[in-house]
Structures are given as C-alpha cells and as structure tokens.
PABA-605359 format. One record per residue (C-alpha): x, y, z; residue in three letters; residue number from 1. Coordinates in nm, 4 decimals. Each point is the difference from the previous one (the first is absolute). Layout:
N
xx = X yy = Y zz = Z r = ALA k = NUM
...
END
This chain:
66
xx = -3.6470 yy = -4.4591 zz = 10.3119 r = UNK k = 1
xx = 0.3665 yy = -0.0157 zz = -0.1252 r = UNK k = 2
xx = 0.0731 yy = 0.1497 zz = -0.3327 r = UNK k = 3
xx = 0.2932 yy = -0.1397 zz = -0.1612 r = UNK k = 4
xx = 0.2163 yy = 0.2036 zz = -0.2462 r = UNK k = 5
xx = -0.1696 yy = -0.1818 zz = -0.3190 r = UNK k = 6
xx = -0.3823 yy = 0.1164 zz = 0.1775 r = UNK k = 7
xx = 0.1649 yy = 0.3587 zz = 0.0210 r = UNK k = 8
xx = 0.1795 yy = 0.0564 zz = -0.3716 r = UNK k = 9
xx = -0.3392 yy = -0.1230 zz = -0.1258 r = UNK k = 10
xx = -0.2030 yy = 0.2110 zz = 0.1948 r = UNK k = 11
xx = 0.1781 yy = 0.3320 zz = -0.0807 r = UNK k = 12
xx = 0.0231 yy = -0.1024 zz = -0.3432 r = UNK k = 13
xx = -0.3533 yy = 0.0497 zz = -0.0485 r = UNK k = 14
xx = -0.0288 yy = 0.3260 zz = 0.1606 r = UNK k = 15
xx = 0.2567 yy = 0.1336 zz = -0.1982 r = UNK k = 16
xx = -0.1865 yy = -0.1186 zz = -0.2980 r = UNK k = 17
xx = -0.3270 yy = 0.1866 zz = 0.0795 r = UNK k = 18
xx = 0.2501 yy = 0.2828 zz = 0.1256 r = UNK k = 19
xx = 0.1584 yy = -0.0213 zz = -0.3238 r = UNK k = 20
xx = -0.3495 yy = -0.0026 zz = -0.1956 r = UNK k = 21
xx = -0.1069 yy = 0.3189 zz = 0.2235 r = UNK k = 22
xx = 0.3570 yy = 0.1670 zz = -0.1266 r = UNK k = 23
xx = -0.1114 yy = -0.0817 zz = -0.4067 r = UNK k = 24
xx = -0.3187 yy = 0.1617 zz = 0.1076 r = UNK k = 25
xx = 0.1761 yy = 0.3628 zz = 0.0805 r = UNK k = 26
xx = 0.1234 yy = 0.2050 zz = -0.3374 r = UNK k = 27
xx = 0.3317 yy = 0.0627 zz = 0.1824 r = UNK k = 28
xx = 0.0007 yy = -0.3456 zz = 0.1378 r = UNK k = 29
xx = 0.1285 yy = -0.1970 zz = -0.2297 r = UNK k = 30
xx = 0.4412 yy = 0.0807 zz = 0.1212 r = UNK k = 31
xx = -0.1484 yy = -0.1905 zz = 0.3342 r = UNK k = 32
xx = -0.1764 yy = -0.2744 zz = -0.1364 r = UNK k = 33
xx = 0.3361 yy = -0.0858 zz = -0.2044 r = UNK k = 34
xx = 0.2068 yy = -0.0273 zz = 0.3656 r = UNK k = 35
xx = -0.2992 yy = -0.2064 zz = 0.1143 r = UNK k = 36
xx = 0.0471 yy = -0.1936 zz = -0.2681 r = UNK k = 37
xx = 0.3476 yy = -0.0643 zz = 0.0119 r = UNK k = 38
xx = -0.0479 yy = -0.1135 zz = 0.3791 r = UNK k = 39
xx = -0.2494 yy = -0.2518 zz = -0.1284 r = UNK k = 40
xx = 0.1726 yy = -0.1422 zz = -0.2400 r = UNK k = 41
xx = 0.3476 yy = -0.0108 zz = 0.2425 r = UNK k = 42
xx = -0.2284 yy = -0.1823 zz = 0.2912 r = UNK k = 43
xx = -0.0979 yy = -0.2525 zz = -0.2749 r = UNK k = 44
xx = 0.3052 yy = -0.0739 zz = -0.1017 r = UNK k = 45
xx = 0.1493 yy = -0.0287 zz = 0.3776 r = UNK k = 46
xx = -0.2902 yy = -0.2454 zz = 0.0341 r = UNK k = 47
xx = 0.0728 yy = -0.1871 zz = -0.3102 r = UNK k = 48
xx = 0.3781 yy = -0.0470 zz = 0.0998 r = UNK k = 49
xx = -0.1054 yy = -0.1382 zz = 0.3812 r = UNK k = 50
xx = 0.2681 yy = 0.2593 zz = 0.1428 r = UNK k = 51
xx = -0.1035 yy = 0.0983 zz = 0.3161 r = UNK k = 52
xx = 0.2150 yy = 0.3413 zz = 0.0256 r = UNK k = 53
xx = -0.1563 yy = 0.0615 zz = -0.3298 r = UNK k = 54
xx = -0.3108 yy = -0.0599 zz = 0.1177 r = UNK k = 55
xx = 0.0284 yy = 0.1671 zz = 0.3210 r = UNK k = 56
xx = 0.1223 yy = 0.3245 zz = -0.1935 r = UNK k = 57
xx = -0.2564 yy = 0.0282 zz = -0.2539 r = UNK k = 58
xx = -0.2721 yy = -0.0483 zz = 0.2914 r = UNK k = 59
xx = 0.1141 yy = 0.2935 zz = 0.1661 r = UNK k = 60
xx = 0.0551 yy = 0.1840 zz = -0.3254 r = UNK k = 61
xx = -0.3764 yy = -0.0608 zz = -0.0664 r = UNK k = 62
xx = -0.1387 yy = 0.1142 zz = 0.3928 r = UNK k = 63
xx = 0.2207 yy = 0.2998 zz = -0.0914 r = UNK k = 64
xx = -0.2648 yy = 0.0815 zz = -0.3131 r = UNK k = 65
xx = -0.2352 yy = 0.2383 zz = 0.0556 r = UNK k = 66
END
C-alpha cells in the first residue's frame, strides 16, 4: 500500500500525541512534552496552509520525536 504524505503527517501525529501524553506522565517530563507540542501544533498548521514543504518538514520533525 502507498502512503501519501497526508496518510504519514497524520499518522505520526498521533504517536506523538500518546508520546506526548507518556512525557506529562514523567515528573521531569513535562520540558519534552512542550517540544512535542510545539511540533504538533507546527504540523497542523503546515496542514492547514496546504504547503507541501511545510508539510513535508513538520512530518519529519514529528518521526524525529521520540
């Protein structure tokens, strides 16, 4: 199965949610859920403007999460 770019932003953006959930979880977590966060909320906004080097820069921003 192909994944297109769309298929991929959306998938990492909800493992970095849960990733982000498991960072609020850990007393000296929360400095890395804030990054997390900001990637989220720059991926959405790539998505929301439809451009693709946006897009294809915040989905490789969010693989890099961990």
């Amino acid at each position: 199965m192909v994944e297109t770019l769309m298929d991929g932003i959306l998938s990492e953006l909800e493992r970095c949610s849960k990733l982000k959930a498991m960072y609020g979880d850990i007393p000296s977590g929360a400095f890395g859920a804030l990054i997390i966060q900001q990637t989220i909320n720059k991926a959405k906004e790539a998505i929301a403007s439809g451009d693709i080097a946006k897009m294809i820069n915040s989905y490789e921003a969010l693989k890099g999460c961990e």
